[in-house]
N, C-alpha and C positions, 0 to 999 in steps of 0.2 A: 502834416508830414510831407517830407518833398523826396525826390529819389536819393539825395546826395544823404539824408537820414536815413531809408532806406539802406542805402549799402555801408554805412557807417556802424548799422545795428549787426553787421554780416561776420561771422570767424571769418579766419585764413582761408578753409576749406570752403564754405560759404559762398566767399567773394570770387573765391576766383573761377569756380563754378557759373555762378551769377552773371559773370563780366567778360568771359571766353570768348574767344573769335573763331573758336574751331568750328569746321560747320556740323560735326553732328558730337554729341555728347550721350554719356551714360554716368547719370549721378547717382551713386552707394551710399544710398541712407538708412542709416543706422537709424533703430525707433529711437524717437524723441530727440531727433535730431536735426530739427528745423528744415526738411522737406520742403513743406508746403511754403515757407518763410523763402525758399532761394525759388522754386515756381516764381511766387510775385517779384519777387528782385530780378530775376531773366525777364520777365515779361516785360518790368515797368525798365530796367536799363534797354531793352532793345526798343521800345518807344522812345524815349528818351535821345537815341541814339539815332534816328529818324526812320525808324519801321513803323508805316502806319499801321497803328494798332487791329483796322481791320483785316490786315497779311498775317495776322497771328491765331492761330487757334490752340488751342487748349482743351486736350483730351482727359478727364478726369471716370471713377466709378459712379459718382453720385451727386445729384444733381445738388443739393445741399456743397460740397465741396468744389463746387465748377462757380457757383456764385458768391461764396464768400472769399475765392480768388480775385476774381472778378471784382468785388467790393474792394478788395486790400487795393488792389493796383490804382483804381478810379481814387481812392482816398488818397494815393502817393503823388498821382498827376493832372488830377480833377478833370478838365474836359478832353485834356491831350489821348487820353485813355479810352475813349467814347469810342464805341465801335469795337474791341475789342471781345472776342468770342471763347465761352468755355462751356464747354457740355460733354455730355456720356459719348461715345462711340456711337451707340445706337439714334438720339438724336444728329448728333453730326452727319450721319447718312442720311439720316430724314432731311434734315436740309440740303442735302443732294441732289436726294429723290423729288422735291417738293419743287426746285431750283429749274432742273431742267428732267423730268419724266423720260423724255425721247431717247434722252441720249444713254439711258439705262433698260431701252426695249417696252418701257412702259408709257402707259397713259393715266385712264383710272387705276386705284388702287384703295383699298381699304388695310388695316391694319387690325389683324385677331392677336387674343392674348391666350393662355395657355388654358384659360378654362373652353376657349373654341376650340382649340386645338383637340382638349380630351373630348369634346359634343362631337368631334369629325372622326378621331379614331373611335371612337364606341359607336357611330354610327356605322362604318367600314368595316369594323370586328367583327360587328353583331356578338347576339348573346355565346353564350357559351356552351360545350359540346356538353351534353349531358354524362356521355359514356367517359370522357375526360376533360372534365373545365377546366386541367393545368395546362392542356395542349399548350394556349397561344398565352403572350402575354398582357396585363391587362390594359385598357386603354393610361393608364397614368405612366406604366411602364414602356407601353410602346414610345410614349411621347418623352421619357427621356433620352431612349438610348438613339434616338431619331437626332436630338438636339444636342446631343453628346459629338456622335456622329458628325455634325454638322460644324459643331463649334472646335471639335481636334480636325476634321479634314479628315477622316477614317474612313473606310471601308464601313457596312455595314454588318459585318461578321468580325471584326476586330472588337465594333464597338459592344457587340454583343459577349465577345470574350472577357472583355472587363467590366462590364455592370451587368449583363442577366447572363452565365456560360449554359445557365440549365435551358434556355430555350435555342441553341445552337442548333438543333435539329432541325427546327422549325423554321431555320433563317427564309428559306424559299418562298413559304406562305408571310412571314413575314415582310419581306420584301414585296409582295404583291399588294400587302396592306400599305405599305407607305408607298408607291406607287400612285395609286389609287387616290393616298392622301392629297399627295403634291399635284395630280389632276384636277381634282374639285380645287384643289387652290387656284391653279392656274384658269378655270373656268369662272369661276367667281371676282378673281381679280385678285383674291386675297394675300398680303405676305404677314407670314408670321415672325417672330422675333427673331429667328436667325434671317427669315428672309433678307432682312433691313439689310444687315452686315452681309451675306452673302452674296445677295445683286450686287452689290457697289463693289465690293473684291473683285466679284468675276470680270466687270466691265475693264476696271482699271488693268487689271491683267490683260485684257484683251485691247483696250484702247489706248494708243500713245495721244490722240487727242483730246481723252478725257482726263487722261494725268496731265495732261499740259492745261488744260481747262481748270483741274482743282487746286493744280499749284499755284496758279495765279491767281485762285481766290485766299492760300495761305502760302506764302512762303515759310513759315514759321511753326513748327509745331511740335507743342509743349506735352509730353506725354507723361501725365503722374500714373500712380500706382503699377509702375510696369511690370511688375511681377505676378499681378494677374491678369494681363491679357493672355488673350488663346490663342492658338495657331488660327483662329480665323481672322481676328483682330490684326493679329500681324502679318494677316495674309491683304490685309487694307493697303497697311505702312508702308509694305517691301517693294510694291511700283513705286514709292512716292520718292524713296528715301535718295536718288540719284537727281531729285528736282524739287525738294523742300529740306533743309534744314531743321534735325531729329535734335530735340532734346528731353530726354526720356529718364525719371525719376525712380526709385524702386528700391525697395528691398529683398534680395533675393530668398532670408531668412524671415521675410513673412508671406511666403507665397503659401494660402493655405485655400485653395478653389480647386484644386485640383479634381475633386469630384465634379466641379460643375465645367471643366474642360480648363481651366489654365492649367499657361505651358509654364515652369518651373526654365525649363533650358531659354524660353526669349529672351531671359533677364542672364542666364548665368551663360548661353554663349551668342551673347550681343555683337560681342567684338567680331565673332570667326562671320559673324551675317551682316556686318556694318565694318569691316576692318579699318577702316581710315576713322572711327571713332575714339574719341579721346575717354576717357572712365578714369572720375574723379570721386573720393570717397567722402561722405562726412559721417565722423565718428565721435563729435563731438557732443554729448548725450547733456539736454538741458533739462529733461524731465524729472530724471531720478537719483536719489543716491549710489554713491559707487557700490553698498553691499548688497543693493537690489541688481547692480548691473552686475557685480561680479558673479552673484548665483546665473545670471541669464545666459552671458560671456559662456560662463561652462557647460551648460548644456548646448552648446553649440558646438564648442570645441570637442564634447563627446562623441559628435558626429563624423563618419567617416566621409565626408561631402564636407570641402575647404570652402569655410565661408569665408576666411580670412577675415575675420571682423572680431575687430577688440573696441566695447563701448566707452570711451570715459566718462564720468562725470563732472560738469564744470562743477554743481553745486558740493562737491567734495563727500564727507561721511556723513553717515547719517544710523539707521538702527538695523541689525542684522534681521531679516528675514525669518519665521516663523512657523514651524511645522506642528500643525495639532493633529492629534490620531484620536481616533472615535470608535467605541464597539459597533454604531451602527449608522445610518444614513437619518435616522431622526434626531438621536444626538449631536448628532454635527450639524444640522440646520436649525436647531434648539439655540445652539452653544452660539453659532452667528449670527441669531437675533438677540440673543442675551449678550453678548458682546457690545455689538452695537449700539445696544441699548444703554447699557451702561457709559461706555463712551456719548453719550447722549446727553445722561441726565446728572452722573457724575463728573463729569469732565467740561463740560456744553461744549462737546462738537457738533457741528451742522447736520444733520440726516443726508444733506446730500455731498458730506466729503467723503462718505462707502460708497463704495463701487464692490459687487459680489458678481463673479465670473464664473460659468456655466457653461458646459457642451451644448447644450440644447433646453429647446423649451421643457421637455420632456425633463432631462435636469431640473430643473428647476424646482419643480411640482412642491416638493417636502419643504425647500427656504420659503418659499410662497407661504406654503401652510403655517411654518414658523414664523413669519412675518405678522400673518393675518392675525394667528394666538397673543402673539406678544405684543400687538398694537407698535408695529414699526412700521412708517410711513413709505410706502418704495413704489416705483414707478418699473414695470417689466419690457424691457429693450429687444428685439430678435424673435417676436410672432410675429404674426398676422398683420399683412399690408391692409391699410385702410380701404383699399379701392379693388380686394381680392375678397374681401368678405360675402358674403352670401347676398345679405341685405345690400348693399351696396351694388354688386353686380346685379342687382335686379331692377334697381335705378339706373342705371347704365345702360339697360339693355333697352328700355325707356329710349333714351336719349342717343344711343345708337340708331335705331329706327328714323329716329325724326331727323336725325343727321345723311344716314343712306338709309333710304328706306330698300335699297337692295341686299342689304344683309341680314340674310336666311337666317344665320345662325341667333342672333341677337331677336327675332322674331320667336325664333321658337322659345329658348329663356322667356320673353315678354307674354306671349300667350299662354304660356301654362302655370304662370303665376296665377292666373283666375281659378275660382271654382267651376272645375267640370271638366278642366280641360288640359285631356291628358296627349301625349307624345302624338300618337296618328291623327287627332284632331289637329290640332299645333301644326306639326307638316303639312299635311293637306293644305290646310287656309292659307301659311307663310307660300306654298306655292302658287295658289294663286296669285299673292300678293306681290310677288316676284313679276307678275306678267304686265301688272301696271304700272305705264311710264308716270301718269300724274299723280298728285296727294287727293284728290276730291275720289277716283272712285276706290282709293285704298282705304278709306275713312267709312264709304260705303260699305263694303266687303266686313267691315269689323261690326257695324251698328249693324247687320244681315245676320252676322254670327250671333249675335247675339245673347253672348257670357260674360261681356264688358260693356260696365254701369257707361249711360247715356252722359253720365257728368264727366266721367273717363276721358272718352272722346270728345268731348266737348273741349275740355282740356288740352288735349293732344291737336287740336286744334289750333291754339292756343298761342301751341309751344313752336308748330310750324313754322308762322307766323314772326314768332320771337327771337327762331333761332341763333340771331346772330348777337341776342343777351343771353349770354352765355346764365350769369349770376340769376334768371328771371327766369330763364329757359328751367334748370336745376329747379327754382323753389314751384315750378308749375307742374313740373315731374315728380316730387315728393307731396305733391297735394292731390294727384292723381291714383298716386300708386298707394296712398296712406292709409285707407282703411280694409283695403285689399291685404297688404303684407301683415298689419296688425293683427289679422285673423291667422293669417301665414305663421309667425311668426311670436303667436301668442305666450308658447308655453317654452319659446327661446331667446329669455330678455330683452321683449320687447322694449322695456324704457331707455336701453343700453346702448340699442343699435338705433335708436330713435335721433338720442344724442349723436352719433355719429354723421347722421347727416348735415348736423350744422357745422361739423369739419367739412363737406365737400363742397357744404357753400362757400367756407370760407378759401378752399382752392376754385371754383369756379371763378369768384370775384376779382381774379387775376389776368381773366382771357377778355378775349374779345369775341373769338370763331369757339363754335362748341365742336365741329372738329377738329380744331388744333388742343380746346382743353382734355378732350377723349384721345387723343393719339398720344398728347405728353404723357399722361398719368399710364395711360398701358405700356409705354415703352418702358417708364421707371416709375413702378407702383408706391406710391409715399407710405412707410407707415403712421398707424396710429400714432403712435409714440413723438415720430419725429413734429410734428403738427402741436402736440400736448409738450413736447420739451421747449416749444419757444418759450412758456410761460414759466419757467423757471422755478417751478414750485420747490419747495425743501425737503427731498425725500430721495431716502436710499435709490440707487439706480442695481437694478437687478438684470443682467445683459448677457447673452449669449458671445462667446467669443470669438464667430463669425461676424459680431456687427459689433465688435469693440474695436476696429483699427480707428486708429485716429482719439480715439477718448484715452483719457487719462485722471486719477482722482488721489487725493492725499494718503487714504485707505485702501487698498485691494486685497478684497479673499479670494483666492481661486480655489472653489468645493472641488472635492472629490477628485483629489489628484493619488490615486489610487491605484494600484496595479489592477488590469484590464481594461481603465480608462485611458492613461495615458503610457506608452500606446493604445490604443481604442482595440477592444478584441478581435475585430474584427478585419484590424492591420496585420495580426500577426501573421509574419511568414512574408511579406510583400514589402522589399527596401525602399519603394516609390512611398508608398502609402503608412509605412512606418517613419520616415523622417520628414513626412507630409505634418505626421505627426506632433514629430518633434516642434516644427516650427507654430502647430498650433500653440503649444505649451509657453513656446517662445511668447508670442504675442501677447497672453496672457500676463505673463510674467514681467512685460515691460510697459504695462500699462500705471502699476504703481509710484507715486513723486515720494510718498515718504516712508510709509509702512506694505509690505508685501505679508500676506498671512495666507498660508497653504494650511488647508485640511485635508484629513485622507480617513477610511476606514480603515478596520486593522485587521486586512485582510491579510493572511500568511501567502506567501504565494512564491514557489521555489524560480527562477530565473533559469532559463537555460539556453547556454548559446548558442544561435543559428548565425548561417551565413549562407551568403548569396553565390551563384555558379559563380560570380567574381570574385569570391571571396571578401564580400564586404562582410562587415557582424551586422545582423539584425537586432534592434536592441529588444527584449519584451518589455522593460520597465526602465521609466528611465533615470529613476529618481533610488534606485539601488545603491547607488557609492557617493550619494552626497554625505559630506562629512560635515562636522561639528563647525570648523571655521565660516562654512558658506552658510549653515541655517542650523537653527538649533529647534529640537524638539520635545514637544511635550503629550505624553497620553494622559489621556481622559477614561479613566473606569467608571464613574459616575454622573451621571447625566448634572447640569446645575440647574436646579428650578427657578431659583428668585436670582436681584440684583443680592449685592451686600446688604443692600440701604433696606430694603426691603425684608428681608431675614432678619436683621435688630428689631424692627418695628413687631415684627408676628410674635417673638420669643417674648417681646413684652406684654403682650395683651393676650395670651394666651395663656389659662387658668390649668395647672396640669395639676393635679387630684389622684395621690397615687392611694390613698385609704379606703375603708368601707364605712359606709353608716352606720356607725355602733347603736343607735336608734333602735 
């Protein structure tokens, strides 16, 4: 492939997005509508055009989508390309941070993830009041509305106003707890995940020599998914954007993070914060058919918030959209494995052209179970990060130690995985072990304590020594810790989480520095899944709709699109958080290329209209006034047991005897 292909492959709207001479840009992508496709086309046309590739950076979510940009372009310009940068936000600061330390106030530093975070607020909390344990809030909670805080740029009684209002009283004593927090951090060294992004904001705000330092390591930069960054993100961008060249990708109609601090307004008032920005749309939708897009179109246009977005379809018509109703929540995850199934064995589609879409893991539970019953093959998307697991951060905590042997926290996790050895044992020793600058008498101090096997340390030894094998380092920390956690971990699928480790070897085998492989994986925790989906097995994909941007499959169910779902109950009455809403549904909805099938229970539920001091409507449901031309629907009063194919076979070998024994 060469560029002059490249831009050849590009629409109207495409190219000329791609090919701009404006210096800053705002590109309107409509799902399925080749995004990521005009990224690599801007990138590989401005190399091409003689930007060296290393002036370019490329801000993406997920590290998975920073490299297979990065692969597109190298494939378009083969060595011209080399040098060319794309990674998370959070990385990118670490490359900062890592670059030059001083000029960010720092020197050493270590990097905590959110399970130190909750060891440091439940240590600062302490237990709780007996005569009232709702007093304060608990450490999980403290550590959101801190990060919330941190990622909108709030006050800390605003942020309290919008995720926890019941503990408002308490702000004072709260406040003395995060206090407290960011003390031990700053004593310790430590930043934690908003740190990353927060240091590097503040400086650049405060330094015209540090913005002129990092524009000249990018002139260029390429910003995907703009519609969820957060006002800290964009509090990076905003020195920059008068001395690098912005071109920033997004959808304003999939902005759905809003809980986790994205700002909805970056994306939709770009212009009034960048005014000399040119905003280019593409609406040119290659994913789906038009009666999948025109159901999508409308619920958009439902909305009192002007998306201005009409999707076409290049691939033209295809089959209208599908509304199934269900007496209950077993029947409808019955009915989608029996579906599926059938499409299976009658038809031979592939297991993995379904795609079944979910709120939450929690969602999920009943399809799962129907899966499991009906022997449908499916792989579950949006739990559990591989490197947050229990078992795993306890191999980490392993291999933390041997990397800074000055992090307390990681020490205490390591020590109290033995038998015997509980919290004030654990502290005491880790504070000792804090006072030794060398490894020989911290090795001492452990063989003195005397609750970790001699082979242990021996080991740990070992790994000292090894640390900068990363991949060798890893398999000496699982042979260490192995018959220790097996006891641990006995009667909580041990053989489950066993296999898991030989995922992390196969992420170690990728490093060189066992601190740079511990600091990537905490900055962007990989899941399970993603590691298991290289292998491309044949089997249903079962996915939470928070971690469905970007996928798309020939089939899509969206369960339980049901009044008090969507809206989610817990929106009602809130316009922010109700058309936060909407645009989940949105997401959902456009992930489909051939068939879109909605299920709902048949819940009766009256609608009644609210509206905001602005008088906007609140919607409660938003699927009320779909009509016949956009989706057509069918109820289900009877559950279905079998396939077809399978109900012929029983009716015939089945002996029915309606007589008595005259005998």
């Amino acid at each position: 492939m060469s560029l002059n292909t490249l831009i050849d492959e590009l629409n109207p709207q495409q190219k000329q997005a791609a090919t701009t001479e404006a210096k800053h840009c705002l590109i309107l992508a409509g799902a399925g509508c080749g995004k990521t496709k005009t990224i690599v086309a801007r990138a590989a046309y401005l190399i091409a055009n003689g930007t060296p590739a290393n002036q370019i950076q490329i801000l993406t979510f997920t590290r998975r989508s920073a490299s297979e940009i990065v692969a597109r372009v190298e494939l378009a310009l083969g060595d011209q390309a080399k040098g060319l940068r794309a990674s998370t936000f959070h990385t990118f600061c670490m490359y900062l941070l890592r670059r030059a330390p001083k000029a960010f106030g720092l020197d050493q530093f270590s990097i905590i993830d959110r399970d130190d975070q909750l060891m440091l607020f439940r240590l600062i909390r302490g237990k709780d009041d007996k005569k009232n344990p709702n007093a304060l809030p608990k450490p999980q909670q403290l550590c959101d509305v801190y990060s919330f805080a941190r990622n909108t740029r709030q006050k800390l009684s605003l942020a309290l106003e919008k995720q926890h209002p019941e503990f408002l009283e308490h702000k004072d004593q709260i406040a003395e707890i995060m206090k407290e927090y960011e003390r031990r951090k700053r004593e310790r060294h430590f930043l934690d995940y908003d740190d990353i992004l927060a240091v590097v904001a503040s400086a650049l705000a405060q330094s015209e020599g540090l913005v002129d330092y990092v524009s000249r390591l990018c002139q260029h930069m390429l910003v995907d998914e703009m519609q969820d960054t957060n006002p800290l993100q964009w509090a990076l961008l905003e020195p920059l954007k008068d001395h690098v060249n912005l071109f920033c990708v997004g959808d304003d109609a999939q902005s759905i993070y809003g809980f986790r601090g994205a700002d909805f307004e970056n994306i939709h008032h770009f212009k009034e914060r960048v005014p000399d920005a040119t905003i280019f749309k593409l609406e040119k939708n290659y994913r789906s058919t038009q009666e999948i897009l025109d159901l999508s179109n409308w619920l958009l246009d439902q909305s009192p918030i002007k998306y201005d977005k009409r999707l076409d379809a290049y691939r033209g018509d295809g089959v209208k959209p599908r509304m199934h109703v269900f007496p209950n929540e077993f029947d409808e995850a019955k009915w989608i494995a029996i579906d599926i199934k059938e499409r299976h064995l009658l038809d031979g589609a592939a297991w993995h052209e379904h795609m079944v879409l979910v709120r939450s893991a929690f969602a999920a539970r009943h399809i799962e179970a129907a899966f499991i019953q009906a022997n449908v093959p499916y792989r579950f998307i949006g739990g559990m990060k591989l490197l947050e697991t229990a078992h795993v951060k306890d191999l980490l905590s392993l291999l933390r130690v041997i990397a800074n042997p000055m992090d307390d926290i990681a020490w205490m996790r390591f020590l109290t995985l033995w038998n015997g050895v509980g919290d004030v044992g654990a502290s005491k020793l880790s504070h000792q072990l804090l006072q030794e600058p060398e490894a020989d008498p911290i090795f001492n101090k452990l063989e003195n304590f005397g609750r970790i096997p001699d082979n242990s340390i021996l080991i740990m030894k070992q790994m000292q020594v090894l640390k900068d094998q990363v991949e060798a380092c890893v398999n000496l920390g699982i042979e260490a810790l192995k018959e220790q956690l097996e006891q641990n971990y006995a009667k909580k699928d041990w053989s489950k989480r066993l296999g898991d480790f030989d995922l992390v070897k196969q992420l170690a085998a990728k490093h060189t520095q066992l601190s740079e492989f511990l600091e990537e994986y905490v900055l962007d925790p990989i899941s399970i899944s993603e590691i298991e989906r290289q292998s491309q097995d044949d089997v249903v994909t079962l996915i939470t709709i928070h971690s469905a941007k970007g996928t798309e499959q020939k089939v899509c169910y969206v369960a339980n699109v049901s009044p008090g779902q969507y809206p989610n109950a817990r929106a009602h009455g809130n316009f922010d958080e109700v058309e936060e809403e909407r645009r989940v549904l949105y997401v959902a909805l456009t992930r489909a290329q051939n068939e879109l099938i909605l299920t709902k229970q048949n819940l009766h539920q009256w609608a009644t209209e609210q509206y905001d001091e602005q008088g906007r409507k609140i919607e409660t449901y938003f699927l009320h006034d779909l009509t016949r031309n956009l989706c057509t629907t069918e109820t289900h009063y009877k559950q279905r047991e079998q396939t077809v194919k399978s109900a012929l076979i029983e009716r015939q070998v089945i002996n029915l005897d309606f007589g008595i024994d005259l005998d």
